[in-house]
C-alpha positions in Angstrom: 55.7 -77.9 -84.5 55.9 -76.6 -81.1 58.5 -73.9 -80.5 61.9 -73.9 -78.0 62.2 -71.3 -75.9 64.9 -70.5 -73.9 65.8 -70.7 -70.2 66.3 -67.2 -67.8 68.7 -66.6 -65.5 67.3 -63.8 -63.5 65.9 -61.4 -65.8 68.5 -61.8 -68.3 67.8 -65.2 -71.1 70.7 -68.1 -72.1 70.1 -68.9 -75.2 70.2 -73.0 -75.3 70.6 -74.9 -78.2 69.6 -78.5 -78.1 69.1 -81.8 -80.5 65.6 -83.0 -80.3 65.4 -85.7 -77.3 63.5 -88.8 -77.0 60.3 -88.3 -75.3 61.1 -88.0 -71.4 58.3 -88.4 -69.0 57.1 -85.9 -66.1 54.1 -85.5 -63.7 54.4 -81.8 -62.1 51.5 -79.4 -63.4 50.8 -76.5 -62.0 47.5 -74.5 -61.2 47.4 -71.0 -62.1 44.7 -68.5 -61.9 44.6 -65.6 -65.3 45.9 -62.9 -65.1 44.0 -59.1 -65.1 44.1 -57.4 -68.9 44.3 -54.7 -67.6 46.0 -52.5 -64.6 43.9 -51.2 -61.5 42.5 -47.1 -61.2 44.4 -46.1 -58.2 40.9 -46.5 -56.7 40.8 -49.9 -57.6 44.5 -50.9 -56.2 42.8 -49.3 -52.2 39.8 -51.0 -52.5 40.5 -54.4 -54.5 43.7 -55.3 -54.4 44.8 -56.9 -51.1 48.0 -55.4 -49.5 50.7 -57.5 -49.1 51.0 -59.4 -45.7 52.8 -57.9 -42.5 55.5 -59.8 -41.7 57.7 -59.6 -39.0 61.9 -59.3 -39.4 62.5 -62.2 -38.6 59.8 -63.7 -41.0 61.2 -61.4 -43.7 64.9 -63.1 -42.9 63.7 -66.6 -43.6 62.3 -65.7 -46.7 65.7 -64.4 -47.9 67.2 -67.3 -47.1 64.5 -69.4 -49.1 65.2 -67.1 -51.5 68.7 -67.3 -51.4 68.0 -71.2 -51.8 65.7 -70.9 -54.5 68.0 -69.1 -56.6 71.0 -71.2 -56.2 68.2 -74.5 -57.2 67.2 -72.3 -60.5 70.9 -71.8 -61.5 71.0 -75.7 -61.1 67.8 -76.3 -63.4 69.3 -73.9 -65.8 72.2 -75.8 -66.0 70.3 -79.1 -66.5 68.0 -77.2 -69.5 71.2 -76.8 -71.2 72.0 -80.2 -71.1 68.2 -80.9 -72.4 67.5 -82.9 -69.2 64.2 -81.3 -68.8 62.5 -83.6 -66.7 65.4 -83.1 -63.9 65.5 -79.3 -64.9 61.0 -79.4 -64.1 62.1 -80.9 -60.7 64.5 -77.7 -59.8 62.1 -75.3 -60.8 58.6 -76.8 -58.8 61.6 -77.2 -55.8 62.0 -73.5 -56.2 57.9 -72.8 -56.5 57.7 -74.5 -53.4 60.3 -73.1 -51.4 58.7 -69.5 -51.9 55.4 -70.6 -51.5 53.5 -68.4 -49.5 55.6 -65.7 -50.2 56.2 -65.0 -53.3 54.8 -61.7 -53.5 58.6 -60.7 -52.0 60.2 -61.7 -55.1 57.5 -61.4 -57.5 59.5 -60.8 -61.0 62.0 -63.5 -59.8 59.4 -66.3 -58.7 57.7 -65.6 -61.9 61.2 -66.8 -63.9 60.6 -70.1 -62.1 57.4 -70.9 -63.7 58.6 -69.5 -66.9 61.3 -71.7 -66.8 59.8 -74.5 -66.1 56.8 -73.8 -68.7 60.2 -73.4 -71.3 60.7 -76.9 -69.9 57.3 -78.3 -70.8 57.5 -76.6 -74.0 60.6 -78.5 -75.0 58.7 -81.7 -73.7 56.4 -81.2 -75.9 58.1 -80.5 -78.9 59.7 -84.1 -78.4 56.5 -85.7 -78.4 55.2 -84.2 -81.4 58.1 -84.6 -83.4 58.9 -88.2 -82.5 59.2 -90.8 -85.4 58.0 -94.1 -83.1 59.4 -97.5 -84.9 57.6 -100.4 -83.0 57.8 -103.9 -83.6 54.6 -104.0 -85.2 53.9 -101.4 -88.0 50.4 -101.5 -87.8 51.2 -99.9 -84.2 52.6 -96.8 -85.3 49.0 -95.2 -86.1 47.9 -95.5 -82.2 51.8 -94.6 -80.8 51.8 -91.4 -82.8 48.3 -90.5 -81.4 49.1 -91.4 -78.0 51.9 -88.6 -78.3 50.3 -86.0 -79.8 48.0 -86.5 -76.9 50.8 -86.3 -74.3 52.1 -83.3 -76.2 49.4 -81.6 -75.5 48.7 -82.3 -72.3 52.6 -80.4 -72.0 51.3 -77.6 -73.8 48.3 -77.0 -71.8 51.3 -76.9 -68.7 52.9 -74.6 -70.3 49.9 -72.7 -70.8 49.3 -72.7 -66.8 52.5 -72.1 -65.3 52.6 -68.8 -68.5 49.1 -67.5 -66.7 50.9 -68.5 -62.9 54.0 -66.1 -64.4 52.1 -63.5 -65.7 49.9 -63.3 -62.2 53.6 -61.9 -61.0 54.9 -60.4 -63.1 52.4 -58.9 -65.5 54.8 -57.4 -68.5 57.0 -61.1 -68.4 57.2 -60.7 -72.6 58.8 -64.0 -72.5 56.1 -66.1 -70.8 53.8 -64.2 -72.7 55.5 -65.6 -76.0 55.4 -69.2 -74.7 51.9 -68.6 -73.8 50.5 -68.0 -77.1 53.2 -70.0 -78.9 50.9 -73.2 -76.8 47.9 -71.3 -77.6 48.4 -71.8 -81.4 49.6 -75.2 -81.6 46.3 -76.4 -79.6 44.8 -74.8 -82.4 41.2 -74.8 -81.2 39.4 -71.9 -81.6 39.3 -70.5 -78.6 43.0 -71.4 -77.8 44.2 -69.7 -81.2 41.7 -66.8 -79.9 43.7 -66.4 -76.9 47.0 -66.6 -78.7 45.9 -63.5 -81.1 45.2 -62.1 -77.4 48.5 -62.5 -76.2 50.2 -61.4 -79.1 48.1 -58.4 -79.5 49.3 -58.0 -75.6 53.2 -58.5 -76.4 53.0 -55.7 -79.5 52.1 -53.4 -77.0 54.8 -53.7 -74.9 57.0 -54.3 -77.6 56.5 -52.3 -80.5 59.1 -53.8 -82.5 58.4 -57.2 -81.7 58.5 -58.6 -85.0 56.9 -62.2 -84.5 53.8 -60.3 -82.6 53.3 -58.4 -85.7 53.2 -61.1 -88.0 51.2 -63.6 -86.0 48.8 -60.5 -85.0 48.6 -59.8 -88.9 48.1 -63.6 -89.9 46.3 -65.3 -87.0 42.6 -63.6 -87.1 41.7 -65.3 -90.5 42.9 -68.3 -88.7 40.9 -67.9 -86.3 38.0 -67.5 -88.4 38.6 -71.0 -90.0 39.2 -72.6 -87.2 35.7 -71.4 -85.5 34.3 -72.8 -88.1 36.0 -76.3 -88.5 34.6 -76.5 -84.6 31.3 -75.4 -85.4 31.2 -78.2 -88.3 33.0 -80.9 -85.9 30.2 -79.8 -83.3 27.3 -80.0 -85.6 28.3 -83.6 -86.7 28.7 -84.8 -83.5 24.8 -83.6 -82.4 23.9 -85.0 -85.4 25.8 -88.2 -84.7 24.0 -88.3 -81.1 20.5 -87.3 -83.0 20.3 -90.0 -85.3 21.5 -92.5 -82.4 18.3 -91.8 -80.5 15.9 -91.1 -83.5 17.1 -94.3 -84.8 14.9 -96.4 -82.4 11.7 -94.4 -84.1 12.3 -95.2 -87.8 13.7 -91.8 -88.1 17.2 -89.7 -88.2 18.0 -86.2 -88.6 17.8 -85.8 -92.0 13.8 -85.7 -91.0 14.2 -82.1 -89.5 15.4 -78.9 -92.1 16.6 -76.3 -90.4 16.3 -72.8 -92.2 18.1 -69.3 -91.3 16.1 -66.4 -91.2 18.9 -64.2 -92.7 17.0 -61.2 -91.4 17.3 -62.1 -87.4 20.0 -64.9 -87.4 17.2 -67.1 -86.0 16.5 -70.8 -87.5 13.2 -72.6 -87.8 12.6 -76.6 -88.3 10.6 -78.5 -90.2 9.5 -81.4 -90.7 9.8 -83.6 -93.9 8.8 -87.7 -93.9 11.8 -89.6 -95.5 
């Protein structure tokens, strides 16, 4: 179950509550590079960090007005989130992306609200495809429509996943895109997703303390993430093997041939041998 989070205006949230829709379509994505764990040495911000671009006055005026723009486009998106029209709500925030394109580093905090919003979008997206109850024509259908949107809910939550990181490269103590971040992170439950969702709760604990739901999740996911390591190991494992036999196949043998022992001294494994 994927959870709902809400839409910002500004830096302050509006709380939406909304019936579940029917699974809407959309086809913005975002790319968005990660974000540093942590903050630069005053040495580091001289030497690594680039310094913002010159801009001239009359550059800096037509960025306010884009600005100015983009701000009155969010306030529409917001209003269409309430109304759970998501896809329509996506379309305001990339229009809002684009229009500070190139210079968002003016408006940092507030162009990271834009892909927050929108990654609240995806989020809500998602949660409609995985909670979907598809009644076909044909029964024997239903198998292969539920698959096909648990696959599309996930290809949501990886979205949400992005345009989190893209919010987070502004604005780097954004608790909320944080949250949605590893909220995604744990419902694509592989191991390195649920990895990086311990990480970003372990990151919103620290900036805030009493965060609750970072406690709890930092308490519960590591044993999680433990299982889950090895559920992938196992899948991994049966696929080589699957692969192995495949190709030994057309020499009268399969793995079963080859016994691998752990050396539980150095870790280390050794093969051998045995005729079936």
């Amino acid at each position: 179950m994927v959870h709902v989070e809400e839409v910002e205006e500004e830096q302050n949230i509006s709380e939406t509550s909304t019936t579940t829709p029917a699974p809407p379509t959309s086809s913005s994505s975002s790319e968005s590079p990660s974000p540093s764990s942590s903050s630069p040495t005053p040495e580091e911000s001289k030497e690594d960090v680039p310094s913002p671009p010159q801009r001239t006055d009359e550059q800096l005026k037509e960025i306010e007005d884009k600005f100015q723009q983009a701000q009155n486009i969010k306030n529409e998106g917001n209003k269409l989130f309430s109304e759970a029209q998501f896809d329509p709500a996506v379309t305001k925030y990339t229009e809002c992306i684009d229009l500070m394109s190139g210079c968002e580093d003016v408006h940092a905090p507030e162009c990271a609200v834009y892909y927050g919003n929108r990654a609240a979008c995806y989020m809500s997206i998602a949660t409609a495809y995985s909670t979907s109850s598809p009644t076909p024509a044909n029964p024997s259908e239903t198998s292969t429509i539920k698959a096909k949107d648990e696959e599309k809910a996930r290809e949501f939550l990886e979205l949400v996943v992005k345009d989190c990181t893209k919010a987070l490269s502004l604005n780097k103590t954004y608790t909320k895109a944080l949250l949605r971040r590893a909220s995604a992170q744990e419902t694509l439950r592989s191991f390195g997703n649920l990895s990086r969702a311990l990480d970003d709760y372990t990151a919103l604990l620290k900036l805030e303390p009493g965060n609750d739901l970072a406690r709890r999740k930092v308490a519960y996911l590591p044993a999680q993430v433990k299982e889950q390591q090895e559920k992938d190991k196992d899948e991994m494992i049966g696929k080589l093997k699957s692969l192995g036999n495949s190709i030994l196949g057309k020499f009268g043998l399969s793995t079963n041939n080859f016994q691998f022992t752990q050396d539980p001294a150095t870790g280390g494994y050794s093969m051998n041998f045995k005729q079936s």
